[in-house]
Kinemage of the C-alpha trace (Angstrom):
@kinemage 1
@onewidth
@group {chain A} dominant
@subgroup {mainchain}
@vectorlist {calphas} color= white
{ca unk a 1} P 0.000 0.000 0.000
{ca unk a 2} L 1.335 3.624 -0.601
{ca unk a 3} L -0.138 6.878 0.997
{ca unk a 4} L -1.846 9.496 -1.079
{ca unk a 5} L -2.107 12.567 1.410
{ca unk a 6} L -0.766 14.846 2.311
{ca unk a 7} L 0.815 15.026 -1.209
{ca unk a 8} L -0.419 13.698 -4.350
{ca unk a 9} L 3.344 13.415 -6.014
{ca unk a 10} L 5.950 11.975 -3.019
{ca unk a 11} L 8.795 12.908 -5.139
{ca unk a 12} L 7.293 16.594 -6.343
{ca unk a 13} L 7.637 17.445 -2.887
{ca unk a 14} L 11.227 15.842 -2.077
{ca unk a 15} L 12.072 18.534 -4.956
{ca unk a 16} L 9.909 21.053 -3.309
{ca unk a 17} L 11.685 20.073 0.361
{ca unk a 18} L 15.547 20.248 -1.126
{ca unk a 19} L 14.544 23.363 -2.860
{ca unk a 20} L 13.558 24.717 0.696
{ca unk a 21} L 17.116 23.574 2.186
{ca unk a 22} L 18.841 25.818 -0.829
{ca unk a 23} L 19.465 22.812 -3.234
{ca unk a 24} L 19.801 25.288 -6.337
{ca unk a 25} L 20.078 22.542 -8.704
{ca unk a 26} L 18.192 18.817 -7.680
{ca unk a 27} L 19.979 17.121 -10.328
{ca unk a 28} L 23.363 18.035 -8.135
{ca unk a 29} L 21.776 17.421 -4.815
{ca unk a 30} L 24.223 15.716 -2.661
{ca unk a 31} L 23.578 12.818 -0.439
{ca unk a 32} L 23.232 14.393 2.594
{ca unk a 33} L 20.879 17.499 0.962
{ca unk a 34} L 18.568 14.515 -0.298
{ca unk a 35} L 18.713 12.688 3.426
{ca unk a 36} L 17.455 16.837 5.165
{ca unk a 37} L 15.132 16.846 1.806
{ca unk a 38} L 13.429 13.075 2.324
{ca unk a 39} L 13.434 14.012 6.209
{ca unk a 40} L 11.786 17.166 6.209
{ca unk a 41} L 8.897 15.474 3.784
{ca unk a 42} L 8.972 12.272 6.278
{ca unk a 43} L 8.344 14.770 9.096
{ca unk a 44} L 5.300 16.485 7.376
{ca unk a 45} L 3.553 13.613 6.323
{ca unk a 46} L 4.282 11.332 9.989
{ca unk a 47} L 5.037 8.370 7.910
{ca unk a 48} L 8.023 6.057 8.017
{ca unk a 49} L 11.286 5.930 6.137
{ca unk a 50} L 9.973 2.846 4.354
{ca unk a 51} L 6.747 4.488 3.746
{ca unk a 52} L 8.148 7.306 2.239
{ca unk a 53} L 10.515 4.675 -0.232
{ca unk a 54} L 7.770 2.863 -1.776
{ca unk a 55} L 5.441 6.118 -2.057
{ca unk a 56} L 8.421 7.611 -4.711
{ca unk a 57} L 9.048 4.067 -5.938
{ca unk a 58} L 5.423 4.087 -6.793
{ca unk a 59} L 5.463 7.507 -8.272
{ca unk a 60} L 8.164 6.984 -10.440
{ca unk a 61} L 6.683 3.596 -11.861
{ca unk a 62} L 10.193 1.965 -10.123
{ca unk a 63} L 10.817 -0.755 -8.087
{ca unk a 64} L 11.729 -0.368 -4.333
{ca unk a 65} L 15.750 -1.085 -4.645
{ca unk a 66} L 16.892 -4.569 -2.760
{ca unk a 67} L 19.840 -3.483 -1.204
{ca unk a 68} L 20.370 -6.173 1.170
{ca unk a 69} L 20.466 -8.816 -1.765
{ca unk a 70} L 22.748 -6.553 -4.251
{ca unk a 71} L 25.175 -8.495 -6.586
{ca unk a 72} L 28.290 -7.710 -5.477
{ca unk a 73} L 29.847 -7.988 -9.015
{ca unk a 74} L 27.712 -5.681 -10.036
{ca unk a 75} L 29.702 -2.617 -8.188
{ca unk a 76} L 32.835 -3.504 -10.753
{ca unk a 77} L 30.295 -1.857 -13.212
{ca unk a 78} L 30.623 1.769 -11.786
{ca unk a 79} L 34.058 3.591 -10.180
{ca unk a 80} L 33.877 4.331 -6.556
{ca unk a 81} L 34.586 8.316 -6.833
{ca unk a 82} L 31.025 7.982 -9.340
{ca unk a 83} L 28.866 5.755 -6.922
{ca unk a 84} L 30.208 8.587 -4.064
{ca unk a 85} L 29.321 11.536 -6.245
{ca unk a 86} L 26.051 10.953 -7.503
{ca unk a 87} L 24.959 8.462 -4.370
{ca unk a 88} L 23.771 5.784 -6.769
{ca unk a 89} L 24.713 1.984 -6.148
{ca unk a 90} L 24.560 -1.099 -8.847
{ca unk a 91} L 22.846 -3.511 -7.584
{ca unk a 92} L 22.578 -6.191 -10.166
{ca unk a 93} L 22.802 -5.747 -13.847
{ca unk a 94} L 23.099 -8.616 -17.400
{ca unk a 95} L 24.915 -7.929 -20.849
{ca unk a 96} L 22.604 -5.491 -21.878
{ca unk a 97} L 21.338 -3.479 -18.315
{ca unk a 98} L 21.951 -2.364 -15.191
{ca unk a 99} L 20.232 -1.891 -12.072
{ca unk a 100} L 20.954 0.948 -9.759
{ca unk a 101} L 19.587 1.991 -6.436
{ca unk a 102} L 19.343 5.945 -5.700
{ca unk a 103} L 17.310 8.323 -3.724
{ca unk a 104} L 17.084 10.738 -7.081
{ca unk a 105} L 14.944 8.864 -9.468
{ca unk a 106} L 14.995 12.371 -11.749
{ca unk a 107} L 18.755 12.254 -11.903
{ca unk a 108} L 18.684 12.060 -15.859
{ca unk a 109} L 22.336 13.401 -15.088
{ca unk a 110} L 23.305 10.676 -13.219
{ca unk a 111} L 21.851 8.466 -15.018
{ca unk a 112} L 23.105 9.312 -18.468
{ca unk a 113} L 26.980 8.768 -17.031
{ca unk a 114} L 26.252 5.518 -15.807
{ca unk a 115} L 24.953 4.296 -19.050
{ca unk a 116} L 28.134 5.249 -20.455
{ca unk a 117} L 30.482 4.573 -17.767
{ca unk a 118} L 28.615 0.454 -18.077
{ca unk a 119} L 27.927 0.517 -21.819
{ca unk a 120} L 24.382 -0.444 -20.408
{ca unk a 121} L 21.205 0.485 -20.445
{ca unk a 122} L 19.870 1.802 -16.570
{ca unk a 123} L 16.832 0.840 -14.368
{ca unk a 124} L 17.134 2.955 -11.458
{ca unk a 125} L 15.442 1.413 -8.040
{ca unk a 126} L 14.185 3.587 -5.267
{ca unk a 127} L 16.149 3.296 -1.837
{ca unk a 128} L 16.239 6.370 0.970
{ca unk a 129} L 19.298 8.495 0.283
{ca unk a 130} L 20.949 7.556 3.817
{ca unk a 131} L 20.601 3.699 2.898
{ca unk a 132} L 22.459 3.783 -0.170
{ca unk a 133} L 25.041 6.111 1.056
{ca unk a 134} L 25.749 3.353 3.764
{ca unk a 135} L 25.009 0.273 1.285
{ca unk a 136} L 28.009 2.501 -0.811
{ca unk a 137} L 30.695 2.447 2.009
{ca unk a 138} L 30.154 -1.210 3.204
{ca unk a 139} L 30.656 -2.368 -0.781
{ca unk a 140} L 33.350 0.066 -1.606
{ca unk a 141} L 34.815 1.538 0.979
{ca unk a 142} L 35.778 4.913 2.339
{ca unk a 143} L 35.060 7.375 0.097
{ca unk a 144} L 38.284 7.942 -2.672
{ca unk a 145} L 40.758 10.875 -2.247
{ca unk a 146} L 40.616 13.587 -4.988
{ca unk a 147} L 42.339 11.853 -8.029
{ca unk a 148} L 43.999 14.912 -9.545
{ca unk a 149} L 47.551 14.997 -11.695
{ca unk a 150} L 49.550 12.305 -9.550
{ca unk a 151} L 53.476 13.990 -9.143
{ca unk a 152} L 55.705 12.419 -12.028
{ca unk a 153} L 57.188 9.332 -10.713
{ca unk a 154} L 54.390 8.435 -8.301
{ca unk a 155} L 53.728 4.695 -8.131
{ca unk a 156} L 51.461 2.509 -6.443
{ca unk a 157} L 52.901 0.265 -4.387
{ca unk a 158} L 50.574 -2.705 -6.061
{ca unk a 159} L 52.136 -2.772 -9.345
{ca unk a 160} L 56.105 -0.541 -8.655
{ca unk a 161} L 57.255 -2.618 -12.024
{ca unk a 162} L 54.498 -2.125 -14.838
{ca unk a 163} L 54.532 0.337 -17.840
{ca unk a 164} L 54.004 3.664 -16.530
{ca unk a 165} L 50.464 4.952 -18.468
{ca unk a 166} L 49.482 8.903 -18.327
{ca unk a 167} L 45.480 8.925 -18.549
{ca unk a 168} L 44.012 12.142 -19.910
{ca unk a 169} L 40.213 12.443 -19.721
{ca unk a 170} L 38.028 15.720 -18.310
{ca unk a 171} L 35.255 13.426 -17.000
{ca unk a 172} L 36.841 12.326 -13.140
{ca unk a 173} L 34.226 9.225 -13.546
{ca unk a 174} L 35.914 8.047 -16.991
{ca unk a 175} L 39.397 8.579 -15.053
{ca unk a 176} L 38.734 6.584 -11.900
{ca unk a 177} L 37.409 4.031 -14.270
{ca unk a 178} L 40.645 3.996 -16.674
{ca unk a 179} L 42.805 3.699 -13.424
{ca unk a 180} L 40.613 0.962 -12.301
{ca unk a 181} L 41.245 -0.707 -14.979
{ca unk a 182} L 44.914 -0.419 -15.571
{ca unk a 183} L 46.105 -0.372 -12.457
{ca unk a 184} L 44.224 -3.912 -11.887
{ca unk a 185} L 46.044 -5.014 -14.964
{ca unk a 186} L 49.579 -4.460 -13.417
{ca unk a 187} L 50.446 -0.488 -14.548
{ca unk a 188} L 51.526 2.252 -13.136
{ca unk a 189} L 49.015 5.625 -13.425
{ca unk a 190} L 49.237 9.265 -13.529
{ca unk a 191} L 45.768 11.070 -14.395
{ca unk a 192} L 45.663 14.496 -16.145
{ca unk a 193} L 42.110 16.684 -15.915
{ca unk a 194} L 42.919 17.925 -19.217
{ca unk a 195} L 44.763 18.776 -22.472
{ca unk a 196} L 46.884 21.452 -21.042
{ca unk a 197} L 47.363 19.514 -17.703
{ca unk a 198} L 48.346 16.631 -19.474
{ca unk a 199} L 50.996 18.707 -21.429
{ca unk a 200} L 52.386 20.101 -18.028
{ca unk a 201} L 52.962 16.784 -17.014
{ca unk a 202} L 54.780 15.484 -20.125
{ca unk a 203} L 56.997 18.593 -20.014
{ca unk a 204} L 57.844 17.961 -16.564
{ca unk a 205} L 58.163 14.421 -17.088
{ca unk a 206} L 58.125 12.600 -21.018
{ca unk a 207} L 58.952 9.177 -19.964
{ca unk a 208} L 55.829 7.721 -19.945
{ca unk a 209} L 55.345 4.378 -21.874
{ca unk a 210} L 51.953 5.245 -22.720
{ca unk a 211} L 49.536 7.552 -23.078
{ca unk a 212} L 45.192 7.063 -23.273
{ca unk a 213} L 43.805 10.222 -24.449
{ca unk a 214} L 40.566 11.203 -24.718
{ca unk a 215} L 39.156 12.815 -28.115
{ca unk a 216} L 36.144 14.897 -26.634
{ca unk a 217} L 37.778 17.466 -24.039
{ca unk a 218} L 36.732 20.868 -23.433
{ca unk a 219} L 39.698 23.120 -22.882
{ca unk a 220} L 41.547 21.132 -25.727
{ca unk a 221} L 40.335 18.454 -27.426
{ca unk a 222} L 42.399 14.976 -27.985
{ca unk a 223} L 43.870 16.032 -31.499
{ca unk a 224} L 45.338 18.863 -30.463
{ca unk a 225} L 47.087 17.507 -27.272
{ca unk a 226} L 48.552 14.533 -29.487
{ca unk a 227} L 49.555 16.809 -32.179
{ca unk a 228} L 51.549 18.542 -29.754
{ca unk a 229} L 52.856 15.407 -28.069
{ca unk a 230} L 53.909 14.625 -31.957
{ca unk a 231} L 55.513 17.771 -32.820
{ca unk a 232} L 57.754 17.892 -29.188
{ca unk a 233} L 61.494 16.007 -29.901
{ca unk a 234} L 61.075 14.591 -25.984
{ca unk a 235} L 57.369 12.650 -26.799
{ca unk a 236} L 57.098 12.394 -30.473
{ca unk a 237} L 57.726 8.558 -30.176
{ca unk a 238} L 55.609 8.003 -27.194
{ca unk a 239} L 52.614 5.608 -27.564
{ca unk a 240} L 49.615 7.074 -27.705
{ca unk a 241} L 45.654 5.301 -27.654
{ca unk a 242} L 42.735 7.870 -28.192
{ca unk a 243} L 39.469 7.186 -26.681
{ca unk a 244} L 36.578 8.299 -28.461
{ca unk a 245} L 32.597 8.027 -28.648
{ca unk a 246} L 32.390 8.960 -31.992
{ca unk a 247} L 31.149 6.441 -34.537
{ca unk a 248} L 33.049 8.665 -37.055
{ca unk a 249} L 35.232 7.699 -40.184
{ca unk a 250} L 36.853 11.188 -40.521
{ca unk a 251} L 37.816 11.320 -36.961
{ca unk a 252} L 39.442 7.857 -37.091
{ca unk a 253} L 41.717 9.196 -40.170
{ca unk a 254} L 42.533 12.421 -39.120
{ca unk a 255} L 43.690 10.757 -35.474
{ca unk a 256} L 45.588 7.881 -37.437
{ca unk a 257} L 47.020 10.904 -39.650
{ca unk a 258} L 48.284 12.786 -36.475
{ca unk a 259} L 50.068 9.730 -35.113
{ca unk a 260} L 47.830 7.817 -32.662
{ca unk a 261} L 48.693 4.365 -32.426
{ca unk a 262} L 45.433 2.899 -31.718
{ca unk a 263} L 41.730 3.880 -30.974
{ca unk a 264} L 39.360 2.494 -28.264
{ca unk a 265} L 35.824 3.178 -28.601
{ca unk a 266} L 33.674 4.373 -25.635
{ca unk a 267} L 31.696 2.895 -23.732
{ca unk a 268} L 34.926 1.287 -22.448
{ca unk a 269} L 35.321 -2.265 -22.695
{ca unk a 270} L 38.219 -2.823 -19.972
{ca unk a 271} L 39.439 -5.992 -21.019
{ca unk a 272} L 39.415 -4.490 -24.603
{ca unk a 273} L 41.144 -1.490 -23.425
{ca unk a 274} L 44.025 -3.913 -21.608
{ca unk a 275} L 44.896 -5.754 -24.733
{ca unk a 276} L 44.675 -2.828 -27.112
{ca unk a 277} L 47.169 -0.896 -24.470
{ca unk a 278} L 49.444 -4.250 -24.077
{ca unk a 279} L 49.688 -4.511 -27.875
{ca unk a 280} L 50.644 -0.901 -28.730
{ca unk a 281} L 53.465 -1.539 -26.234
{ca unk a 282} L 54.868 -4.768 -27.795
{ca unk a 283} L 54.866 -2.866 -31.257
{ca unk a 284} L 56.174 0.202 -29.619
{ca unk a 285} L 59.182 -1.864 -28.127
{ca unk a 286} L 59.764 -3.320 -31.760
{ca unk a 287} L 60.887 0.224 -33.293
């Protein structure tokens, strides 16, 4: 059963409540605004925390999230510094979709960068913003430090003997996920925010063995950060794989043209991504 009064839309007036805390935009409402927003709507009504889940589940045509019987593979799908930021949990998921729990059913924000973060399509499930946040540090632990430019020469003490790889993306979701993935695969990462970040780095430090870089950045796009690496006497041999979303045949050519040594298509595939990385370094070592 789910309660009709005192408001005829449960999740209208979580908007309505985080609006009244100062949440200027709900599709950026943090985890603790949306725990003060679902309170102060649990408080007006008198109904329970449970109540109040399955009245939004119902609104939103969603299920009432499982937490307590989440996949744990499923968290593999989705970087911890994502799950963290925009409070949302996998919680079981096939080839083709993904379940997540979240207290923000109209995240279409959060949403859209899971589906490409999991090459999946997304069924969100309703859970109470506090739940999830806990459900989130018992499945992946404290929450991750900032991952901005690592200092040239920093390695993690898990893999001190793998090629060293400089990541370059402007989405901090696609990075964690890109370190994930390499670091699990035995290399050593630096991350870069952006093109002219990533260039700092190399100038400081242009021994990388590798470098993944991103086509679609906003301060400078991929092209122009490896034409640069190209036309610099220190990096002009260093490997480089772009990463790209775009289903494009002049984009491929020109980036072939400019000297990338390989292309990986997004959403990324991470096993894909290891063997495309491990095979532009055997090739690379060949020259």
């Amino acid at each position: 059963m789910t309660s009709s009064a005192p408001f005829g839309n449960w999740m209208v007036a979580v908007v309505e409540a985080a609006e009244t805390i100062g949440v200027a935009r709900f599709e950026e409402a943090t985890a603790t605004q949306m725990t003060k927003a679902w309170g102060l709507v649990r408080r007006a009504s008198g109904i329970g925390l449970d109540e109040l889940t399955r009245n939004i589940a119902h609104d939103c045509r969603l299920a009432v999230a499982d937490l307590e019987r989440a996949d744990p593979g499923a968290s593999h799908l989705l970087p911890a510094e994502v799950a963290y930021r925009r409070n949302v949990l996998p919680i079981a998921f096939t080839d083709r979709g993904v379940s997540v729990a979240t207290s923000n059913p109209l995240c279409q924000e959060a949403k859209r960068e899971v589906a490409e973060l999991t090459g999946r399509e997304v069924l969100f499930a309703v859970a109470a913003p506090s739940a999830v946040a806990e459900a989130i540090g018992e499945v992946y632990g404290p929450p991750p430090k900032d991952d901005g430019p690592l200092h040239p020469g920093r390695r993690p003490a898990e893999a001190p003997g793998g090629p060293h790889v400089l990541i370059v993306d402007d989405e901090a979701g696609q990075r964690a996920l890109l370190r994930s993935v390499l670091e699990e695969a035995g290399f050593r990462v630096d991350v870069a925010p952006d093109g002219p970040g990533a260039i700092d780095l190399l100038e400081r430090d242009p021994s990388y063995d590798l470098v993944t870089l991103d086509y679609w950045m906003d301060r400078m796009n991929g092209l122009r950060v490896l034409q640069h690496i190209r036309a610099d006497p220190k990096t002009h041999s260093m490997p480089v794989v772009m990463l790209t979303g775009a289903d494009d045949r002049q984009i491929e050519m020109s980036l072939f043209e400019a000297g990338a040594d390989d292309y990986v298509a997004k959403p990324i595939d991470g096993p894909l991504l290891v063997l495309r990385v491990q095979a532009v370094l055997r090739r690379s070592r060949r020259r």
